[in-house]
Backbone of each chain as nested JSON, in Angstrom:
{
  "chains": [
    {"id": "A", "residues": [
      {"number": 1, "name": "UNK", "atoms": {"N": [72.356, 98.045, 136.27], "CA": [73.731, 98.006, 135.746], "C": [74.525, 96.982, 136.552]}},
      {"number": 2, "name": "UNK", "atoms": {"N": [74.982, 96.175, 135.826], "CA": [75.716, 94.769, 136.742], "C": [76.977, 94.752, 136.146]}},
      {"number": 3, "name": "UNK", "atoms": {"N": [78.088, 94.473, 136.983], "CA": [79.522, 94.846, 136.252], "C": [79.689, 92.466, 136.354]}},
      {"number": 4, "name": "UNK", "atoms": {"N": [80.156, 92.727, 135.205], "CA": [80.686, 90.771, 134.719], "C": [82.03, 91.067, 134.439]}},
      {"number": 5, "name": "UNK", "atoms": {"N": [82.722, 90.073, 135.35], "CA": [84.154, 90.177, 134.826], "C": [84.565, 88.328, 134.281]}},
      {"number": 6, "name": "UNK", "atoms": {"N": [85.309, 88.557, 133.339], "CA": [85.523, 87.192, 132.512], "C": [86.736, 87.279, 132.48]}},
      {"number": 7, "name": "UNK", "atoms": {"N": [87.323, 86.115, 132.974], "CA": [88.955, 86.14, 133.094], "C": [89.611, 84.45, 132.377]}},
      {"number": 8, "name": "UNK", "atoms": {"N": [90.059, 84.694, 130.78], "CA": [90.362, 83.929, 129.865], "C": [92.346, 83.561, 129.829]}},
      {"number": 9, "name": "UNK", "atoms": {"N": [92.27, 82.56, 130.49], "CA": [93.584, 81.837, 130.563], "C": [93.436, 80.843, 129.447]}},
      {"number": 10, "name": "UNK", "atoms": {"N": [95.192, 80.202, 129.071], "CA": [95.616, 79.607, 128.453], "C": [95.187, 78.304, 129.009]}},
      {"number": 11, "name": "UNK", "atoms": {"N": [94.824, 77.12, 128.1], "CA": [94.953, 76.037, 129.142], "C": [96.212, 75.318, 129.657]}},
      {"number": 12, "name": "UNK", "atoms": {"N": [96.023, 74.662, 130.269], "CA": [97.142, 74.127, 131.143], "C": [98.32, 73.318, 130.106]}},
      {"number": 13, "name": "UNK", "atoms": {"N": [97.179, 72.502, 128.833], "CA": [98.693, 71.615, 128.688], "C": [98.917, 72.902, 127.586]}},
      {"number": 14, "name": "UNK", "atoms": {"N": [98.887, 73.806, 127.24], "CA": [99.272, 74.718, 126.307], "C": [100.453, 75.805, 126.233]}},
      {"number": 15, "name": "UNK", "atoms": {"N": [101.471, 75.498, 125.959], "CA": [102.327, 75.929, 126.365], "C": [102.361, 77.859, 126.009]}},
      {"number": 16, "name": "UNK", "atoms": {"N": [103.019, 78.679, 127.405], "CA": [103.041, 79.704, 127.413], "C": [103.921, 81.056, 127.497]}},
      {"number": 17, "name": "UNK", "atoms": {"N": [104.709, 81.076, 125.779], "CA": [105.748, 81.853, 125.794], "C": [105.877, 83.025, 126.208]}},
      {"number": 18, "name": "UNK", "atoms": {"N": [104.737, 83.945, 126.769], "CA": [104.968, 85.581, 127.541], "C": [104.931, 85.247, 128.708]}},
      {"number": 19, "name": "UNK", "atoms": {"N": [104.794, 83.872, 129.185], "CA": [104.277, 83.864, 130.494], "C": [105.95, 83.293, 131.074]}},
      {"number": 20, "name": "UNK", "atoms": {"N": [106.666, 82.294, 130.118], "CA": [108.248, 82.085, 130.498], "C": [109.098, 83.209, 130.2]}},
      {"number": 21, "name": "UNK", "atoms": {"N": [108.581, 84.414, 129.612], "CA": [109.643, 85.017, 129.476], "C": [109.237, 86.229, 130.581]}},
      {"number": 22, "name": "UNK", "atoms": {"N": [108.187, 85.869, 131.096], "CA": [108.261, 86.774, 132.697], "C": [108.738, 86.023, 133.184]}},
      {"number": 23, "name": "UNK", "atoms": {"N": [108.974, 85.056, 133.866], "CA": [109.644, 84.183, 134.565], "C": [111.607, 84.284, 134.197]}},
      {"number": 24, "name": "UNK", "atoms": {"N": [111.479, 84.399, 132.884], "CA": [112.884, 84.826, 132.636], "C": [113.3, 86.002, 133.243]}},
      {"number": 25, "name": "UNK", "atoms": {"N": [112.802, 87.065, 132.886], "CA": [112.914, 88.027, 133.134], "C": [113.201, 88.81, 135.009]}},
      {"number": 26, "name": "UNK", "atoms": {"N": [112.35, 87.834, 135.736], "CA": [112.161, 88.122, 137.055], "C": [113.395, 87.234, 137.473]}},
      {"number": 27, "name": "UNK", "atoms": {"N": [113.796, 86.249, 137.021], "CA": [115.014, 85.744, 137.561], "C": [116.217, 86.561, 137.369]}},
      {"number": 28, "name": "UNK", "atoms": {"N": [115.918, 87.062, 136.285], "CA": [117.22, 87.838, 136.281], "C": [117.148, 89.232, 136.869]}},
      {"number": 29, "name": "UNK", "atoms": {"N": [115.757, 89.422, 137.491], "CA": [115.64, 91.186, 138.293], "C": [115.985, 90.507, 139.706]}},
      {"number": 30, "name": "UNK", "atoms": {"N": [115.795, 89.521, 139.977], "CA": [116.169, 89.14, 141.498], "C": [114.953, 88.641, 142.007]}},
      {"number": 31, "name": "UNK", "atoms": {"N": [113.945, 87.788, 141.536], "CA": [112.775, 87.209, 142.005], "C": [112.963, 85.617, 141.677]}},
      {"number": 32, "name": "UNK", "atoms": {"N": [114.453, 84.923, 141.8], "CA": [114.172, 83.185, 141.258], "C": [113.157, 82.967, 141.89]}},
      {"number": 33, "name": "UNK", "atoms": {"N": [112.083, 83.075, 142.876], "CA": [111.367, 82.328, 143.516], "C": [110.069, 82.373, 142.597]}},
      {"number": 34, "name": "UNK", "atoms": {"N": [110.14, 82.921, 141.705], "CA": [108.722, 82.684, 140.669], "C": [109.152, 81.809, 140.039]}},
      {"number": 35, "name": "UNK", "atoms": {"N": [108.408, 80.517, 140.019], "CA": [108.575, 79.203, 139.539], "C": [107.659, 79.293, 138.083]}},
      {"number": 36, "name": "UNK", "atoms": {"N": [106.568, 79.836, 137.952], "CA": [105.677, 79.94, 136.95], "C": [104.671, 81.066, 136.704]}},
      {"number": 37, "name": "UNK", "atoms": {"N": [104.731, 81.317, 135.63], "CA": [103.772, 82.427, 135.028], "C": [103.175, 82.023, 134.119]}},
      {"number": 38, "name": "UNK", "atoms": {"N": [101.582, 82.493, 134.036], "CA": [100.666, 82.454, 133.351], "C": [99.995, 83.171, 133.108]}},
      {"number": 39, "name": "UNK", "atoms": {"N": [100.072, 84.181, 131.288], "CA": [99.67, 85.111, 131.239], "C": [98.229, 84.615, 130.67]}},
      {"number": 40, "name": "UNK", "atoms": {"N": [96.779, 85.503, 131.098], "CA": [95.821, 85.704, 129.955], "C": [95.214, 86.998, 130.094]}},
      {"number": 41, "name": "UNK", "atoms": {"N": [93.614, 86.993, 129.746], "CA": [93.231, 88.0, 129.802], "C": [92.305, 88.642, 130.777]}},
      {"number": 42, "name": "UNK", "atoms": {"N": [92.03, 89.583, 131.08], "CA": [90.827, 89.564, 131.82], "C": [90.012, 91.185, 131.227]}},
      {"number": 43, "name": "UNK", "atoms": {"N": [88.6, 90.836, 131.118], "CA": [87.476, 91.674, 130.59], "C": [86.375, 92.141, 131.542]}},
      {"number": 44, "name": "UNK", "atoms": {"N": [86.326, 93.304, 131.591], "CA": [85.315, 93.607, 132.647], "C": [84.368, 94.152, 131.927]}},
      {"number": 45, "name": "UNK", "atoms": {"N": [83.532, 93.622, 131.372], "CA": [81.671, 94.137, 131.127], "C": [80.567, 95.087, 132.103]}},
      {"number": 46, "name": "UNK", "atoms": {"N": [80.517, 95.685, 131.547], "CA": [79.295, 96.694, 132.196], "C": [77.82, 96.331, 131.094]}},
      {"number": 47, "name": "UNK", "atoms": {"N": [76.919, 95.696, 131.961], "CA": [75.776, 95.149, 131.016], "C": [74.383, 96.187, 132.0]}},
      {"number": 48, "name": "UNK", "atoms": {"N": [73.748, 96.748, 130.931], "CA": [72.34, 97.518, 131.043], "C": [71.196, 96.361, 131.265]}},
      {"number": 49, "name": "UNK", "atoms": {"N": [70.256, 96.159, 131.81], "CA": [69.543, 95.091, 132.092], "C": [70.051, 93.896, 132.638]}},
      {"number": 50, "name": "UNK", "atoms": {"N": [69.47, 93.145, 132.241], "CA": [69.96, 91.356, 132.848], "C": [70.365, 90.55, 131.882]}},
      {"number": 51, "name": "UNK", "atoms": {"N": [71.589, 89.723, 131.757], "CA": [71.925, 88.971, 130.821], "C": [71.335, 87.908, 131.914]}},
      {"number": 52, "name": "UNK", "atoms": {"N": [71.263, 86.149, 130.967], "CA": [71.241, 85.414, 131.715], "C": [72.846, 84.417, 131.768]}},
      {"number": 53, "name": "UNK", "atoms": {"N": [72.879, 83.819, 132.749], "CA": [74.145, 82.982, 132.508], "C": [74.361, 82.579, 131.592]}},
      {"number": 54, "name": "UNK", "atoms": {"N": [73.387, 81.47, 130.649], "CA": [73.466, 81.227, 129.749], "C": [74.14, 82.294, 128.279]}},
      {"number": 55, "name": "UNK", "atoms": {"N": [73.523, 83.437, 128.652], "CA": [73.776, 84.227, 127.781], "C": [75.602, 84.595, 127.893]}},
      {"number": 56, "name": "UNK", "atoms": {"N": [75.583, 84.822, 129.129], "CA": [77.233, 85.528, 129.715], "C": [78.02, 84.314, 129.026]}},
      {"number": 57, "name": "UNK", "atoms": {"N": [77.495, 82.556, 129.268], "CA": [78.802, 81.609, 128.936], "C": [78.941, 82.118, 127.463]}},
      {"number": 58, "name": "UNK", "atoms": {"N": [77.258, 82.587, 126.732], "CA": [77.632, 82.68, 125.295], "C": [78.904, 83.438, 124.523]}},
      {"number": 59, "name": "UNK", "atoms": {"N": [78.849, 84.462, 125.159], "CA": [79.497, 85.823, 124.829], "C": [80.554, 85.311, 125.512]}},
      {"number": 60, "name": "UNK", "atoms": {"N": [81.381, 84.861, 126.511], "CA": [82.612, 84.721, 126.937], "C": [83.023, 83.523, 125.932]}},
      {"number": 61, "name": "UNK", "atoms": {"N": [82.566, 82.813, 125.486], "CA": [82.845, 81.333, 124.727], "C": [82.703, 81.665, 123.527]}},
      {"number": 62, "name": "UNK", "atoms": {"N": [81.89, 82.667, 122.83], "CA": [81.817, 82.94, 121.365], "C": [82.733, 83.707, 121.274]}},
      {"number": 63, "name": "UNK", "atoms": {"N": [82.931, 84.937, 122.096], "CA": [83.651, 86.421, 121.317], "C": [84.798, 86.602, 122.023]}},
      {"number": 64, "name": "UNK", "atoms": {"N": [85.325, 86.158, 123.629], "CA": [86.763, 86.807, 124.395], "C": [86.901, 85.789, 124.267]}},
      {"number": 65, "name": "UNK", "atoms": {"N": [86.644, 84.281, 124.668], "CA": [87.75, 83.355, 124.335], "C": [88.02, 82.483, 123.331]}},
      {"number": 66, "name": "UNK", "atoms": {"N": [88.996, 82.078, 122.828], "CA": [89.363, 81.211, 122.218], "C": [89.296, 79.576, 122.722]}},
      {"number": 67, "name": "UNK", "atoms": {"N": [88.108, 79.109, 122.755], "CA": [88.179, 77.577, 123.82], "C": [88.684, 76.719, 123.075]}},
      {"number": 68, "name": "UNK", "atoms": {"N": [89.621, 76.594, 122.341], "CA": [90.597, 75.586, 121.242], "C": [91.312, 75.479, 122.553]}},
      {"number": 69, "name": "UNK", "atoms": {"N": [92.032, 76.926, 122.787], "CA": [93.343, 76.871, 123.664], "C": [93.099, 77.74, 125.148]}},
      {"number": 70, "name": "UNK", "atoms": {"N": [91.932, 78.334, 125.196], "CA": [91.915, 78.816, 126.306], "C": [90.454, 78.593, 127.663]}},
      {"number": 71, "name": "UNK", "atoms": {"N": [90.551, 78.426, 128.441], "CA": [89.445, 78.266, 129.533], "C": [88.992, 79.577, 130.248]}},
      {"number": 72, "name": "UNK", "atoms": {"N": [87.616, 79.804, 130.633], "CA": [87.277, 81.154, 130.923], "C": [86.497, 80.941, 131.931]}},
      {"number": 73, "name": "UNK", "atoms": {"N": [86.618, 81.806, 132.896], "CA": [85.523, 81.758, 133.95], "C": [84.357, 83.241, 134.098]}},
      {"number": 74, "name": "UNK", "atoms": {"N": [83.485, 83.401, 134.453], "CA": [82.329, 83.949, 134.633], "C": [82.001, 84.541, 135.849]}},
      {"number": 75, "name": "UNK", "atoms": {"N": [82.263, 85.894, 135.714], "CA": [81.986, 86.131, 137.757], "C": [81.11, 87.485, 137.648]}},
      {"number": 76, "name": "UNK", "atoms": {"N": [79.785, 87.283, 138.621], "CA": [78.945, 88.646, 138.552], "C": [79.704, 89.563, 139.707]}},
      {"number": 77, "name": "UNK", "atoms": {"N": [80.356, 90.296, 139.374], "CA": [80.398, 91.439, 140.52], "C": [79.447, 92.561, 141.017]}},
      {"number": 78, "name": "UNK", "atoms": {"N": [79.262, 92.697, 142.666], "CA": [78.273, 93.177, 143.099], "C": [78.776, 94.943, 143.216]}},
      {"number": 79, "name": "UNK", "atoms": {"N": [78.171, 95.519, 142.139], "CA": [78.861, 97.049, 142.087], "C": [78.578, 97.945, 142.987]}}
    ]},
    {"id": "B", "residues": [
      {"number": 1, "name": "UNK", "atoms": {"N": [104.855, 76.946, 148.572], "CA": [104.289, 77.066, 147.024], "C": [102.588, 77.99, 147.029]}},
      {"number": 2, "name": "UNK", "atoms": {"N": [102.437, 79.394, 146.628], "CA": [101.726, 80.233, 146.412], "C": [101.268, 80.495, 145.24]}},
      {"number": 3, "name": "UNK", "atoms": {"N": [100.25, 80.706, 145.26], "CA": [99.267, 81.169, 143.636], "C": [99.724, 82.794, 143.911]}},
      {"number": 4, "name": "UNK", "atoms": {"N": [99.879, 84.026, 143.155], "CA": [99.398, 84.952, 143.144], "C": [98.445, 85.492, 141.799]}},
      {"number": 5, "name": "UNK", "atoms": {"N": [97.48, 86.283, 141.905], "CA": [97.196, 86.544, 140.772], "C": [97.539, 88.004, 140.728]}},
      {"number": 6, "name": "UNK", "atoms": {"N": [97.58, 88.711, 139.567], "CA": [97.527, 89.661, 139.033], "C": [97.19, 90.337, 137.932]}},
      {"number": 7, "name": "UNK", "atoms": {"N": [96.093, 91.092, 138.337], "CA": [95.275, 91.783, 137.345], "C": [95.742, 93.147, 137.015]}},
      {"number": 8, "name": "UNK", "atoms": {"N": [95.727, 93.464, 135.754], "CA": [96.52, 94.723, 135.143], "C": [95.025, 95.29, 133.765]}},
      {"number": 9, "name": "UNK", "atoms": {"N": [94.609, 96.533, 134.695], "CA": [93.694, 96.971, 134.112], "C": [94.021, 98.001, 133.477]}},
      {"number": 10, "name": "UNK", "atoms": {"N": [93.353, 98.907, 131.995], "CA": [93.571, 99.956, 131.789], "C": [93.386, 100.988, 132.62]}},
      {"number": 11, "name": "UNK", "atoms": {"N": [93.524, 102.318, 133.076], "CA": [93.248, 103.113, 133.859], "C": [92.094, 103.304, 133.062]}},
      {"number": 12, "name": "UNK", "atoms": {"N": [90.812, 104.39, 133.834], "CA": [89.742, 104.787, 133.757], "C": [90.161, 105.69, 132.925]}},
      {"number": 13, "name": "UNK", "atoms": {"N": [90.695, 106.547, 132.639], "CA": [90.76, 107.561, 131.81], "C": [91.356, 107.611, 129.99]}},
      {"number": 14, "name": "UNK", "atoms": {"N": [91.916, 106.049, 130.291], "CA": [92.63, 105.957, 129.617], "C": [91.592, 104.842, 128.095]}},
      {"number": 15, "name": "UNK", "atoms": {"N": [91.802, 105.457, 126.973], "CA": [91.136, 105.182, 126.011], "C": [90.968, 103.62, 125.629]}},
      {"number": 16, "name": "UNK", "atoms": {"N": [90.63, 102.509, 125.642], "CA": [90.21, 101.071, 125.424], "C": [89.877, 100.725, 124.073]}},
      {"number": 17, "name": "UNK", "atoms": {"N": [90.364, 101.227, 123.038], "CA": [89.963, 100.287, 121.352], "C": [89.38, 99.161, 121.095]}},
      {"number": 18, "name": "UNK", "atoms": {"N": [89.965, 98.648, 122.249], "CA": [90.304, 96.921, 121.664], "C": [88.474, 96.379, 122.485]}},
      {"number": 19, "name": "UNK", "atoms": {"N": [88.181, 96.86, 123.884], "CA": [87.027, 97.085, 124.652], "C": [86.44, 97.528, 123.53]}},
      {"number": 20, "name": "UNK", "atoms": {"N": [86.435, 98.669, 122.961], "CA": [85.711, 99.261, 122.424], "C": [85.106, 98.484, 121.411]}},
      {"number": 21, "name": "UNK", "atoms": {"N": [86.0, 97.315, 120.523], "CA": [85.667, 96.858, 119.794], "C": [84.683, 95.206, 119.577]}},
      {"number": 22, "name": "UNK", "atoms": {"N": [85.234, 95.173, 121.13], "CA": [83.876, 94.002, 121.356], "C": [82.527, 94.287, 121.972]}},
      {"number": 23, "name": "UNK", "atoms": {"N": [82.148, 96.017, 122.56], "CA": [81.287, 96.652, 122.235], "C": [80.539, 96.551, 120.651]}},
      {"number": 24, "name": "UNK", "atoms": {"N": [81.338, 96.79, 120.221], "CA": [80.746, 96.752, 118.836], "C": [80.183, 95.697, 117.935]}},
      {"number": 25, "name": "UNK", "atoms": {"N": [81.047, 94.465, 118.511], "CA": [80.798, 93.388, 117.804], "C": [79.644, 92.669, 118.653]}},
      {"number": 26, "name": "UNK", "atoms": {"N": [79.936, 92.756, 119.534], "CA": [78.678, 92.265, 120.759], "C": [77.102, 92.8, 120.21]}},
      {"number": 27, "name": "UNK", "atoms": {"N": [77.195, 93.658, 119.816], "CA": [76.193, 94.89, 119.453], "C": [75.441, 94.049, 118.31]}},
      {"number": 28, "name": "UNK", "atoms": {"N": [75.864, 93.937, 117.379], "CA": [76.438, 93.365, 116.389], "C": [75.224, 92.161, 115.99]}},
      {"number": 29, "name": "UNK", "atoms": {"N": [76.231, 90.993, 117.331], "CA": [75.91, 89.508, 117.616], "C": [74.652, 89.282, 117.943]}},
      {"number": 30, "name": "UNK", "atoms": {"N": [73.973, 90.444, 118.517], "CA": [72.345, 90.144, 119.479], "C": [72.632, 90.543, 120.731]}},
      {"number": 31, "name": "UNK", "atoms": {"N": [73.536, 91.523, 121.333], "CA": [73.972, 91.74, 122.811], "C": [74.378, 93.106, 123.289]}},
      {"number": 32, "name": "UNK", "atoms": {"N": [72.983, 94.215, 122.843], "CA": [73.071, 95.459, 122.8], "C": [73.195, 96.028, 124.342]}},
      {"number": 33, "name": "UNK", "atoms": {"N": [73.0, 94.891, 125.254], "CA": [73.006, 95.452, 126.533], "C": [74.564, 95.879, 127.127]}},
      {"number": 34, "name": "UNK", "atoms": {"N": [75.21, 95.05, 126.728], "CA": [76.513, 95.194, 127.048], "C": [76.994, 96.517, 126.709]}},
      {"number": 35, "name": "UNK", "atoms": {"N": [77.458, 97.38, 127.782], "CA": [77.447, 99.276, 127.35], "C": [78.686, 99.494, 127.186]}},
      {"number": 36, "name": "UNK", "atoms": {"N": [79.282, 98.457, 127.86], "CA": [80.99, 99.289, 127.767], "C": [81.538, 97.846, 127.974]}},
      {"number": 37, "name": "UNK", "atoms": {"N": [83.009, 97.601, 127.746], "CA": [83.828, 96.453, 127.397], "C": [85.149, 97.049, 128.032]}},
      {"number": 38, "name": "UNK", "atoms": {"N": [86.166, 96.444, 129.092], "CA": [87.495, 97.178, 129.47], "C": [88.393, 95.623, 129.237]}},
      {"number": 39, "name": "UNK", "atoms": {"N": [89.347, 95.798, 128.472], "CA": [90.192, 94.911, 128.012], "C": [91.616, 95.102, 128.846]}},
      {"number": 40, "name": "UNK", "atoms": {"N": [91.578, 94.071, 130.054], "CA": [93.399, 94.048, 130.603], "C": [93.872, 92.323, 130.674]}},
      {"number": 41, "name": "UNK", "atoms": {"N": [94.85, 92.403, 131.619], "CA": [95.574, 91.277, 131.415], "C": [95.566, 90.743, 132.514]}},
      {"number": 42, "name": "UNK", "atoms": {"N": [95.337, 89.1, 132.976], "CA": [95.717, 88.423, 134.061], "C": [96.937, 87.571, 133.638]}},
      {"number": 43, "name": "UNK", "atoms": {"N": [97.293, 87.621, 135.034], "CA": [98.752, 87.39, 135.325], "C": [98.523, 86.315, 136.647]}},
      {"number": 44, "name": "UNK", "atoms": {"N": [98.761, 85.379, 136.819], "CA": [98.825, 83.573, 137.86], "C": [100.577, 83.539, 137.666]}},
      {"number": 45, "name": "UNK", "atoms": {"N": [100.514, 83.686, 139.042], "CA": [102.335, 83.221, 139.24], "C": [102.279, 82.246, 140.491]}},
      {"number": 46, "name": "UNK", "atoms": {"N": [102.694, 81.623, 140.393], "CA": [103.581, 80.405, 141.529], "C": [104.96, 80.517, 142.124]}},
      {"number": 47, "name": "UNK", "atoms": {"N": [104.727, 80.97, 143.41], "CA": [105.948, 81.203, 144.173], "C": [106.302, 80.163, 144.516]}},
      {"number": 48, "name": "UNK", "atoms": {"N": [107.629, 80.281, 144.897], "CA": [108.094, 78.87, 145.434], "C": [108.891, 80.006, 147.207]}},
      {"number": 49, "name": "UNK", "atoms": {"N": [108.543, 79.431, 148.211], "CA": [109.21, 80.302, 149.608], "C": [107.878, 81.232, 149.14]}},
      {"number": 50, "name": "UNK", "atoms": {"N": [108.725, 82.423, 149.84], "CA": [107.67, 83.414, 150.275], "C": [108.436, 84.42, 150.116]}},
      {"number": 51, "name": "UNK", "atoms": {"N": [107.111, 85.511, 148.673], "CA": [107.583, 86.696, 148.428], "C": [106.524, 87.656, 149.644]}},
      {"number": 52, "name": "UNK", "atoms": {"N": [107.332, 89.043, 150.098], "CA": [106.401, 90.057, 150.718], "C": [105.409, 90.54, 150.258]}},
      {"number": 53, "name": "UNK", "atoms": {"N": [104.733, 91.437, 150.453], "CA": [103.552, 91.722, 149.82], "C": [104.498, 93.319, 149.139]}},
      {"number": 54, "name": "UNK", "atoms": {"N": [105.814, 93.678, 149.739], "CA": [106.543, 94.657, 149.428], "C": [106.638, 94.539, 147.52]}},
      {"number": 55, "name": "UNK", "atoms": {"N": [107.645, 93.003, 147.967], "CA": [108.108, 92.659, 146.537], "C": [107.297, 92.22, 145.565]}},
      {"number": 56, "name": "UNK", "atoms": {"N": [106.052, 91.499, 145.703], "CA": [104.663, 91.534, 145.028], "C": [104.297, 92.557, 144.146]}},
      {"number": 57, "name": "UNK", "atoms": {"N": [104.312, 93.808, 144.882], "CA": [104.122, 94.881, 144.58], "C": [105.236, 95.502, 143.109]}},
      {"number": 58, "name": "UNK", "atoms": {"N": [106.246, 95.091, 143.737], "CA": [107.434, 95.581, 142.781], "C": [107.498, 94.618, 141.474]}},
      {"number": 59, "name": "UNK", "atoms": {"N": [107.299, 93.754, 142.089], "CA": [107.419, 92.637, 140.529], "C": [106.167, 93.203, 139.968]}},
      {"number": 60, "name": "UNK", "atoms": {"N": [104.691, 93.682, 140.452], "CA": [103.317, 94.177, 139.558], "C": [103.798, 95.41, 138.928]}},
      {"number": 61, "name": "UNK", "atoms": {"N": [104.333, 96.225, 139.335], "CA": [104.883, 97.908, 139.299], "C": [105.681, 97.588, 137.97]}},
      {"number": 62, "name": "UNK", "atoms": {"N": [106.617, 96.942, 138.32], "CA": [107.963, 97.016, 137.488], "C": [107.996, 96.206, 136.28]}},
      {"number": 63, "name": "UNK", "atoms": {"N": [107.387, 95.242, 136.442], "CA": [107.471, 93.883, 135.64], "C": [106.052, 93.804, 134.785]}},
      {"number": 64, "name": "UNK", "atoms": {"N": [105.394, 93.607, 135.293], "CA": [103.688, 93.191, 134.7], "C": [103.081, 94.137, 134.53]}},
      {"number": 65, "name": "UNK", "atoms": {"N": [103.237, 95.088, 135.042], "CA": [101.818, 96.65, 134.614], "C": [102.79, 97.752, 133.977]}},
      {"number": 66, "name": "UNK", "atoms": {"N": [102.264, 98.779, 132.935], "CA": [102.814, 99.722, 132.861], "C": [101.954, 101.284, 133.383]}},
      {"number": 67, "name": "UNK", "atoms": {"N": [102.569, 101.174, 134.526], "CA": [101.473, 101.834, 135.377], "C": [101.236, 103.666, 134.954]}},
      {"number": 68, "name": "UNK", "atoms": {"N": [102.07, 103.941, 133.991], "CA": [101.636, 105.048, 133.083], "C": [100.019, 105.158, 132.567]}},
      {"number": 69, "name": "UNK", "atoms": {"N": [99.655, 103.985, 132.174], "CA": [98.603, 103.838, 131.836], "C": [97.555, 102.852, 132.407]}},
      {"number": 70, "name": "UNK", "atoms": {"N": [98.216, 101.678, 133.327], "CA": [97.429, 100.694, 133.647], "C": [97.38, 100.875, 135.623]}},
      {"number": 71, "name": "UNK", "atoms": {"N": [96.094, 100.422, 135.931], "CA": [96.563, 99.981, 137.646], "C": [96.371, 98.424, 137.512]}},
      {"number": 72, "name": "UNK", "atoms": {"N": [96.534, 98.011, 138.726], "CA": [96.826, 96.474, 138.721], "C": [96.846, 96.335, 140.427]}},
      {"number": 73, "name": "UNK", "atoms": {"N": [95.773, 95.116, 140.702], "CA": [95.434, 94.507, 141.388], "C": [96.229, 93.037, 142.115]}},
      {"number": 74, "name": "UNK", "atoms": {"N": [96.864, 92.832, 143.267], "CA": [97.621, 91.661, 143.444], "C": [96.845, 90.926, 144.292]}},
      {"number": 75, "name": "UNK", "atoms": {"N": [96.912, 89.32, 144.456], "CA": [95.807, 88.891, 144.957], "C": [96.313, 87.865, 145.604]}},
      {"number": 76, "name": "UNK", "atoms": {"N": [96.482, 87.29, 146.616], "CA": [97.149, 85.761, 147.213], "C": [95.847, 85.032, 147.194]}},
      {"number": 77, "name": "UNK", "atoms": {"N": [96.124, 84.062, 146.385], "CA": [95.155, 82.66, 146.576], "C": [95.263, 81.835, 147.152]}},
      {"number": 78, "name": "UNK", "atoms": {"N": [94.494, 80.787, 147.897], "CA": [94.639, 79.868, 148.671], "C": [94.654, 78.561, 147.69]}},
      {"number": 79, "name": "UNK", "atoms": {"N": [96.403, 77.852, 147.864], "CA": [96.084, 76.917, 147.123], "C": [95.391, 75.84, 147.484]}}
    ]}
  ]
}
């Protein structure tokens, strides 16, 4: 049992309206010092056997992200 | 100028649909190993000065998690 966590952000030149309106929001709770927010997602997989990398980019690039507009990274965590 | 990240997970107890449903589709695709799926949110903020690890906390609590149902992880990155 191997826990994969995949964590799918917006890309950079893509602009990010939940992510300015935390930034709105914290300025007006008393945090101006947050200059930027960037919301996405993050997925934690629990996989039975062995995927291979290849397989993990598949499934993070076919089914959680959207790679039009978003970039994803791939991390095995040691459970 | 600081990265923080913040991860906002469902609680363990707490029911996952949306997980549930790329279980299913995964299943589906050719990727029966994958047993369970937990769907939360990352959160990348850029400080400008220096927040505490107090107020970190309060902006994750208050602002970014709804900790009724979610916990959430804060993380300082090295830029």
């Amino acid at each position: 049992m191997a826990r994969i966590v995949v964590d799918v952000m917006p890309k950079a030149e893509i602009l990010d309206p939940q992510g300015q309106a935390i930034v709105g929001a914290l300025g007006r709770l008393g945090f101006p010092g947050v200059s930027d927010v960037r919301q996405g997602k993050r997925f934690e997989l629990e996989v039975e056997g062995d995927l291979s990398d290849e397989q993990l980019q598949q499934i993070a690039a076919d089914v959680l992200a959207n790679t039009v507009i978003e970039d994803f990274t791939v991390t095995r965590v040691n459970a």
